[in-house]
Each structure stands twice: as structure tokens, then as C-alpha cells.
C-alpha positions in Angstrom: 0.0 0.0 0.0 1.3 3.3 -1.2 1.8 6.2 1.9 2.5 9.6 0.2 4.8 11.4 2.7 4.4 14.8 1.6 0.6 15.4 3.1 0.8 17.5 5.8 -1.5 15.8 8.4 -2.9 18.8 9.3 -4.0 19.4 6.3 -5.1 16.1 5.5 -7.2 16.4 9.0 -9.0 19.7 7.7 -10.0 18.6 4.4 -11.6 15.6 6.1 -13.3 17.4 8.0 -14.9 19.9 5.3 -15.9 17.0 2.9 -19.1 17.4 1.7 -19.5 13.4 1.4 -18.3 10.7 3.8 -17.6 7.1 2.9 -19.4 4.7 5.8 -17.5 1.8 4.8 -17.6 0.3 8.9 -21.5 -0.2 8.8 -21.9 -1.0 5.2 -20.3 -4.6 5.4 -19.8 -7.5 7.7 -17.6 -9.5 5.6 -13.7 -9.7 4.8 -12.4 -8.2 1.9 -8.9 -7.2 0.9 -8.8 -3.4 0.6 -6.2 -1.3 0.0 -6.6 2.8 0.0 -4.2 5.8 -1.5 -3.8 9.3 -1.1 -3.4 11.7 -3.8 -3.1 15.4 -3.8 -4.3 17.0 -6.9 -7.0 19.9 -7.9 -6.5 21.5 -4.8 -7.9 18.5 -3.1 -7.4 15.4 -1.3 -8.0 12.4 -3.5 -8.4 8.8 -1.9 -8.6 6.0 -3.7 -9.9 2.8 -2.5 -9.7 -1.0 -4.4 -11.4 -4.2 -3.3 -10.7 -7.4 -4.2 -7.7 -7.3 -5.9 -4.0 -7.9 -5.3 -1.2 -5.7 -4.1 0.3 -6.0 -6.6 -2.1 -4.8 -9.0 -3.6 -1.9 -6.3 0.4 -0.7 -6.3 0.1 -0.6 -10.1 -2.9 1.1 -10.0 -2.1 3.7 -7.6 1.4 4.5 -9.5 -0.7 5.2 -12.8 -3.5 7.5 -11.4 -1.5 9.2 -9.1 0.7 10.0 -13.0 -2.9 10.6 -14.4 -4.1 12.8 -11.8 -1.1 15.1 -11.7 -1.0 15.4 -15.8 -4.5 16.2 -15.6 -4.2 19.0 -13.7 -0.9 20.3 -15.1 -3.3 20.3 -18.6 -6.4 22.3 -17.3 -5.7 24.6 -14.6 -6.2 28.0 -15.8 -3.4 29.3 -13.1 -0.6 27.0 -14.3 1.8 28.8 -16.4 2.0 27.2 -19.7 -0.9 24.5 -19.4 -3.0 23.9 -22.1 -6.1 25.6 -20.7 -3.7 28.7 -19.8 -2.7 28.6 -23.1 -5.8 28.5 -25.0 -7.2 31.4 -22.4 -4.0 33.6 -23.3 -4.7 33.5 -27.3 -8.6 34.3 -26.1 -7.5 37.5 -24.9 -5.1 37.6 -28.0 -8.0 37.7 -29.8 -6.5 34.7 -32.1 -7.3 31.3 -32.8 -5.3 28.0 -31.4 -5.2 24.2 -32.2 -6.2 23.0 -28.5 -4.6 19.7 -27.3 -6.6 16.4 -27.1 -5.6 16.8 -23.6 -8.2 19.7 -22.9 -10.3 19.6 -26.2 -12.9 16.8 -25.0 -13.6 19.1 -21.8 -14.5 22.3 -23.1 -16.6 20.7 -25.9 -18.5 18.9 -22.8 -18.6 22.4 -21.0 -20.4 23.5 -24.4 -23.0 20.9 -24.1 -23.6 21.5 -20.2 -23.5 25.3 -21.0 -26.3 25.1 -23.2 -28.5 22.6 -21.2 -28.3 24.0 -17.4 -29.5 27.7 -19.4 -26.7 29.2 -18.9 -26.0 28.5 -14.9 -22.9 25.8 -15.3 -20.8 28.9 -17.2 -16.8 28.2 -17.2 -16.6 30.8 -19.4 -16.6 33.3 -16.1 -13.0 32.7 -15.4 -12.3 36.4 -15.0 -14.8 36.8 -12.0 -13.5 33.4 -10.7 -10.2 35.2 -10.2 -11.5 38.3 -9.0 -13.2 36.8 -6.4 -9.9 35.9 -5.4 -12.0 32.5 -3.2 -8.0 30.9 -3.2 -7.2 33.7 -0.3 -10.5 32.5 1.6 -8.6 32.1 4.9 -6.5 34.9 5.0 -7.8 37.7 7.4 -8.0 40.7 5.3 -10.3 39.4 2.2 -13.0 41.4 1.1 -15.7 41.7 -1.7 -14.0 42.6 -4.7 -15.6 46.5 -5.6 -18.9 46.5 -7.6 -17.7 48.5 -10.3 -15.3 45.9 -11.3 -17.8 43.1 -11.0 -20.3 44.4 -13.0 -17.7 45.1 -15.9 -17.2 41.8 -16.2 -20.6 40.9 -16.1 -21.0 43.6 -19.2 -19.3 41.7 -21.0 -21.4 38.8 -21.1 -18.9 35.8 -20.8 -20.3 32.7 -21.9 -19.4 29.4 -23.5 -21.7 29.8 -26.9 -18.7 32.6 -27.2 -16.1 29.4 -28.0 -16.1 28.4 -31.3 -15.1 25.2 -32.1 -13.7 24.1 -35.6 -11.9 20.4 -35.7 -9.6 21.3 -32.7 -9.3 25.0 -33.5 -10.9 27.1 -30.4 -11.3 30.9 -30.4 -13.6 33.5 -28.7 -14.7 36.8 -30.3 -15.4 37.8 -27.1 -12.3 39.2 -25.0 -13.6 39.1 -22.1 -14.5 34.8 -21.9 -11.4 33.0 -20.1 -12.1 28.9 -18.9 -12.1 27.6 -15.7 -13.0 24.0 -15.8 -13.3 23.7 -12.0 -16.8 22.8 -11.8 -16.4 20.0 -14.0 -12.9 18.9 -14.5 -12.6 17.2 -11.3 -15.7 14.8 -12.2 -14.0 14.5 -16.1 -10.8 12.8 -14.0 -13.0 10.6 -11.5 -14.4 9.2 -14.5 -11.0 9.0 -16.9 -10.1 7.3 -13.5 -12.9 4.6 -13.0 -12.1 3.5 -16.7 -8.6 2.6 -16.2 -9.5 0.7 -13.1 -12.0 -1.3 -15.1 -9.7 -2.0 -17.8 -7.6 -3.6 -15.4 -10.2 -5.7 -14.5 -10.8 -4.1 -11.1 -14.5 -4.1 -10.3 -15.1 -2.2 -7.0 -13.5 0.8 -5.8 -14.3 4.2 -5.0 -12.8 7.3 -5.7 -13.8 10.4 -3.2 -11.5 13.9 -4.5 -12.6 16.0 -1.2 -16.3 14.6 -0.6 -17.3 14.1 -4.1 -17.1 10.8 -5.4 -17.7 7.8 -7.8 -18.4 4.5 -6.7 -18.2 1.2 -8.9 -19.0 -2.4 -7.7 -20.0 -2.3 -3.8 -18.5 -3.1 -0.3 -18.2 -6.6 0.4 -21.9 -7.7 0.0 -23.3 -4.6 0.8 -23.2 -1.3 -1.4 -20.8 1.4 -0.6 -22.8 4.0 2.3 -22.1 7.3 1.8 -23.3 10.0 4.3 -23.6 13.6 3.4 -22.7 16.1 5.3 -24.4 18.7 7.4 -24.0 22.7 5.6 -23.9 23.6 9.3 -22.8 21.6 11.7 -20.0 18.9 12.1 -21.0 15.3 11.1 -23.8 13.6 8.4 -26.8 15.3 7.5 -28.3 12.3 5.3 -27.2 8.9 3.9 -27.7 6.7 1.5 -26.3 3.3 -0.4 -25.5 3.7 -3.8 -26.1 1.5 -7.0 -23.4 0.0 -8.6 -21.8 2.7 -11.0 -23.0 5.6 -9.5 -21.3 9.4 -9.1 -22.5 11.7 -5.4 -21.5 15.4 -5.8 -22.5 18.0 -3.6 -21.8 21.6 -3.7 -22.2 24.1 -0.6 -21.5 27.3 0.5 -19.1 25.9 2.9 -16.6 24.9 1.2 -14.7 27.9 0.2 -16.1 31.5 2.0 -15.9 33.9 4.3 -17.5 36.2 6.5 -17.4 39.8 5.6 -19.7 42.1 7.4 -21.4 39.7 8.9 -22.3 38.1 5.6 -21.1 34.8 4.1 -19.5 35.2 1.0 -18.7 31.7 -1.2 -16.9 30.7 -3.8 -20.1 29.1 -6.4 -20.9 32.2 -8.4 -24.0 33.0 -10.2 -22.9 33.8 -13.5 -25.9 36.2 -14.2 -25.3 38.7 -11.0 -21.2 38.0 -10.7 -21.6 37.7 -6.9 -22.2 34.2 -4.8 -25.4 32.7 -5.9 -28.2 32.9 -3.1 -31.3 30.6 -1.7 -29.6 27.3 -1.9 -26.7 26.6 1.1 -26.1 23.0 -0.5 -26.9 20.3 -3.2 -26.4 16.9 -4.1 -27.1 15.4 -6.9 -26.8 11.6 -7.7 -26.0 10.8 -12.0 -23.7 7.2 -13.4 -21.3 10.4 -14.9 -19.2 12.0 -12.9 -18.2 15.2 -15.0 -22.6 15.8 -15.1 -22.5 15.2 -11.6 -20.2 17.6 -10.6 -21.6 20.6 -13.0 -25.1 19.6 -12.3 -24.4 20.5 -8.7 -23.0 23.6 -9.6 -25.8 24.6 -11.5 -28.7 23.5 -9.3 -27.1 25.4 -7.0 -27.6 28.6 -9.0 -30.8 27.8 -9.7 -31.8 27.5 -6.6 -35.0 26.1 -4.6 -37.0 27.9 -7.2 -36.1 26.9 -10.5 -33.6 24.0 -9.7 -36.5 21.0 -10.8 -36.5 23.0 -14.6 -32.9 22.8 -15.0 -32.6 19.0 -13.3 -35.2 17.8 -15.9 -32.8 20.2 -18.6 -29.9 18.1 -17.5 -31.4 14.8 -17.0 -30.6 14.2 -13.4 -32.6 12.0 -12.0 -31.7 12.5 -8.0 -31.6 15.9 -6.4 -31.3 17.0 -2.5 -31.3 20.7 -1.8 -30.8 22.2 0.8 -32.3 26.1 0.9 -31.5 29.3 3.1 -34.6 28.6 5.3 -32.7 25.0 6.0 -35.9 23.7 3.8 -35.1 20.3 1.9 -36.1 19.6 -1.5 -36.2 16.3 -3.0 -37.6 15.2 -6.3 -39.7 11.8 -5.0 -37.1 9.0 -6.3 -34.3 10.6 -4.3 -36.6 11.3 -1.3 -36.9 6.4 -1.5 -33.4 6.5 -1.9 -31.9 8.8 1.2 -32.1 8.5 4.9 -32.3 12.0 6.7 -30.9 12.3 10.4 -33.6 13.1 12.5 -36.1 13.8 9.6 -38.5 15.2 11.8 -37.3 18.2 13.0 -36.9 19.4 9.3 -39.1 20.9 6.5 -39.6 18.5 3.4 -40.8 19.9 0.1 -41.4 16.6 -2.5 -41.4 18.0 -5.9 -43.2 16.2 -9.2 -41.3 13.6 -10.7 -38.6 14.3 -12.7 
């Protein structure tokens, strides 16, 4: 089993702690399996990794390779590293030129296109510039504050979206100046998944993979599923749990995860691309989907939507399984997630079912 060294356990510790999604592998399984788990660091996060049923020698193997994967993944599309493709392709954007983008990075923004166009507008990675305005990397440090209005809604003028990208064989440009990519809402799902196929091309059939508290199960836990509990927006510990199928991806996002208080108001880090400041009304959501990269920007975008128009854009992007959480601590729950999920103390909560979706 593979140990990387360089974690600070601090660090470790506090990410633990702030996952939105726990894995309850103690009460999911009376039998004995062999299991092996590794730790990767990568996207800003904490990925752990976890095989069943395999040998060492293959879970060594395995680790080696992802831990490459992950790495190169991230070297390709952050928008911050100097020289990476997505860097790159953001830099002849503002050029106001054209460029060949890499097969690396290609596959990604042509998704982002798709989910663009289907979440109306909410899942935007286009709005990289306000991304890095907000400056959410400095969340912890003690003398962040709002970025000034005038500069927000400047960018918001200019109108930043991904029908701006224009896509011909692998050439990419934008006639808008102002569009830049960040991939974060989605790029960490896109790797989960990359992930899950290697493992089952090595003929490894149950595993998870959890990147801070989002996650993408395949096979189960012994002869039970793999539980996963979701955490509480507000309060140390689980909020809900719930077992999952076989294949299945659980991403949640929250307002928790990257903010801080500024005058006594909560400022986050998931940004309503219509406004330019933190969306409002939802405080988390989870959404259940087989893809990982939907998952992830589904949750993103449900969260802009919030409690009032979240069930239009689920049905929009086909998600099937939807918990949100709104600023009045209300839950809504379309009815097949509300069979599927176990609430902690159910009663002392408000339940809104919507219609099918």
C-alpha cells in the first residue's frame, strides 16, 4: 500500500473534516475483503482512492498510474498553471487569435459546451475572470474582502459565456475578450471518471474514488453497497445517507466549502454567472448521476438555480436524483431521491417533495 509522505496531516485532517461526502464503509459490510486505499493530492484537493478485491500488486500498479494521471490532468487544465493547455488557450482568447487546442483539454471544453447550453446558462466556465477576482483561493486569509462593484459588474457587461467558444476540428477561439475557462466545476468529475475507466480496464471491479467529498463509486463493499453519508451545511457530522447502485457518481456543492464572513455576511466561492456575486437561496446540493463530469456541473448549476427553478434545470440536464438544501434549512427532494436517502432526524426538518422528474 502506497503512503505519500508529503501530506501535511494537518492538512489532511482539515479537508476531512470539510468533505461534503463521507464514505461509511464500517456499517456498510460484515464480511472480509482485501482493501487497499491511496492518497493523492491534486485539484487542490485530497483524492483517496480505494480497491477491493484485488491484489497488491495490481492496487500498487494502479495507484502509481493514477497518481501520473491525476497530476498530468491538472498540469493540462488549470487555468493558473503557467503554460498549461487551458492557460494557453485562455491567453490567445485574450489575444483575440485562434489556437489548435490539445486532445488533452479539447474533450472538456466541448462537454462544458453541451452542459452550458443545457443547465440555461448556470454551469458557465466561461466566467473565469470573476473566478479570479473573487480571489476564493485567499478564503482564509484575514483581510479578504468583496472585490468592488464597479469591477464586478464590468465583467458581467461583457457577457462571458461558452456559446462565445467556437469550435472548428480542434481549433478554439472566442470573439469575445472578455470569456477566459475555468473548468473547475467539471474537471474534477471528467478525471474521477478518466479514472474509474482505467481501473476497469484492469479488470478491477469495485472501488471508490472520493476527491474531497465528491465521489464515484463502482461495484460495492463486500456484499453490501458502498454507504455514503452527506454532510451537514452547518454543523460537524452527516446530514443524510444513503447506499448507492453500482456505478454511481454523489457530488455536492455548498457554501461551505470555500467562504468567508465579511460584514457579517457569508461570502462563497459558487458564483452566479448572471449577478457575478455568490449565488443565493440554496446553502447546499447533491445530486446523484452514473457520470461524474454531469454530476459535478449539475451540482453547480442547481445550485444557482436555486430552490425555485432547480426542478427545470434538473429535468434540462437529466438528473434523476436531487437533494437541496435552501436558506430557510428547507429540503427539496424530487420523490425517487426522497426512496433512496435516509435523513438524520427527519422530523425536526421541512420536506418539500417536488413532481417527478
Amino acid at each position: 500500500m502506497h503512503i505519500n509522505k508529503h501530506l501535511k496531516q494537518a492538512f489532511f485532517l482539515r479537508l476531512i473534516l470539510l468533505s461534503a461526502v463521507y464514505l461509511l464503509t464500517a456499517s456498510c459490510s460484515n464480511t472480509t475483503s482485501t482493501e487497499f486505499k491511496h492518497t493523492i493530492f491534486a485539484f487542490g484537493t485530497l483524492i483517496e482512492i480505494t480497491l477491493l478485491n484485488t491484489s497488491e500488486t495490481k492496487a500498487n500498479a494502479a495507484f502509481d498510474h493514477l497518481e501520473s494521471r491525476f497530476h498530468a490532468y491538472h498540469a493540462s487544465w488549470s487555468p493558473w498553471e503557467t503554460g498549461s493547455d487551458l492557460s494557453r488557450i485562455n491567453e490567445s482568447i485574450e489575444a483575440g487569435s485562434r489556437i489548435s487546442a490539445p486532445q488533452a483539454v479539447l474533450p472538456l471544453i466541448i462537454a462544458s459546451k453541451d452542459l452550458f447550453e443545457k443547465s440555461n446558462g448556470l454551469f458557465n466556465p466561461a466566467i473565469g475572470n470573476l473566478i479570479n477576482l473573487w480571489q476564493m483561493h485567499r478564503h482564509d486569509e484575514s483581510d479578504i474582502s468583496p472585490p468592488d462593484a464597479a469591477d464586478i459588474d464590468k465583467l458581467v457587461t461583457q457577457d462571458p459565456d461558452m456559446s462565445d467558444i467556437h469550435i472548428n476540428g480542434a481549433l478554439v477561439e472566442s470573439r469575445n475578450p472578455g470569456v477566459q475557462l475555468s473548468l473547475g466545476a467539471f474537471a474534477k468529475g471528467y478525471a474521477i471518471d478518466l479514472a474509474m475507466q482505467y481501473l476497469q480496464s484492469q479488470g478491477i471491479e469495485n472501488a471508490v474514488i472520493n476527491a474531497g467529498g465528491d465521489l464515484r463509486v463502482i461495484g460495492q463493499h463486500g456484499e453490501r453497497p458502498w454507504r455514503i453519508g452527506i454532510r451537514h451545511p452547518r454543523k460537524d457530522g452527516v446530514i443524510a445517507w444513503l447506499d448507492t447502485e453500482p456505478n454511481e457518481s454523489i457530488f455536492t456543492s455548498g457554501d461551505y466549502e470555500r467562504f468567508y464572513m465579511y460584514d457579517g455576511k457569508r461570502y462563497h466561492h459558487i458564483l452566479d454567472p448572471r449577478t457575478g456575486y455568490p449565488a443565493t437561496g440554496s446553502i447546499s446540493v447533491t445530486v446523484i448521476h452514473h457520470d461524474a463530469g454531469i454530476a459535478d456541473a449539475a451540482a453547480t448549476a442547481l445550485f444557482v438555480a436555486g430552490p425555485e427553478h432547480w426542478y427545470e434545470i434538473a429535468r434540462a440536464m437529466d438528473i434523476k436524483y436531487v437533494m437541496l438544501i435552501d436558506a430557510g434549512f428547507r429540503i427539496h427532494m424530487n420523490p425517487a431521491m426522497q426512496k433512496r436517502i435516509h435523513l438524520e432526524n427527519s422530523e425536526t426538518f421541512h420536506i418539500v417533495i417536488s413532481q417527478p422528474l
